[in-house]
N, C-alpha and C positions, 0 to 999 in steps of 0.2 A: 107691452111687448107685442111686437108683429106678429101675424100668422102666416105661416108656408106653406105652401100646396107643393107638395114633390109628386111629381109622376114618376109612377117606372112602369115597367112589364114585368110580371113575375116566372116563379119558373115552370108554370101552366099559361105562358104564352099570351096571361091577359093584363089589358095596361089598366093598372091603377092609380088612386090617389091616397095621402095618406097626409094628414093635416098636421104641424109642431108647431108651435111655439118658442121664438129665437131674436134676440133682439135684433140682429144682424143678418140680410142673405147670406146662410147656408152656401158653403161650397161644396162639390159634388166628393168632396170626400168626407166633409159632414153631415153631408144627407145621407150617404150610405152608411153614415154612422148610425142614428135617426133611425133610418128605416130595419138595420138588421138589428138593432135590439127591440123594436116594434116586432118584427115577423118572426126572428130567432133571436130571442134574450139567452139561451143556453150558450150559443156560439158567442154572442157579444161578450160574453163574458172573459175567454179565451184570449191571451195575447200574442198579436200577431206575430212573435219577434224574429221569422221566417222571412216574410215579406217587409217589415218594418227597416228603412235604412238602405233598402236596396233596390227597392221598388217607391217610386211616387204614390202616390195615394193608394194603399195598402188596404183600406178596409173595402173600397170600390173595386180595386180587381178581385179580391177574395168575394162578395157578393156574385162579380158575374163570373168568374172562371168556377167554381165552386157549388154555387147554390141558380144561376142560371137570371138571375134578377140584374137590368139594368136601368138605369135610371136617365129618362127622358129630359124632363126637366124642373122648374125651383120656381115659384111664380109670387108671390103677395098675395093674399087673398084680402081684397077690400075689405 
């Protein structure tokens, strides 16, 4: 399986990394899937079905409009 490096900034304004495991590049709405059950497993738990259907990638905006976290970018790690 590959490894991903996703950068974001969190919501203390500093950019991070944060390393998964995914056969596929990860698109930015399953990175921010990825990362908000790494940083908040309690809220990932929760369904979105507010934003879900009416908004495009739903769990990326709830990250930034919400929790202040956005996600830079998705890389390979050799």
């Amino acid at each position: 399986m590959q490894k991903w490096e996703i950068t974001f900034v969190d919501d203390h304004g500093v950019q991070s990394i944060e390393r998964f495991d995914c056969e596929h590049q990860p698109d930015m709405e399953k990175a921010a899937q990825l990362i908000r059950a790494k940083l908040l497993p309690v809220p990932a738990e929760l369904d979105l079905n507010d934003l879900e259907g009416r908004t495009n990638d739903p769990t990326l905006k709830s990250l930034k409009d919400q929790n202040s976290i956005q996600i830079l970018s998705i890389s390979p790690i050799p």
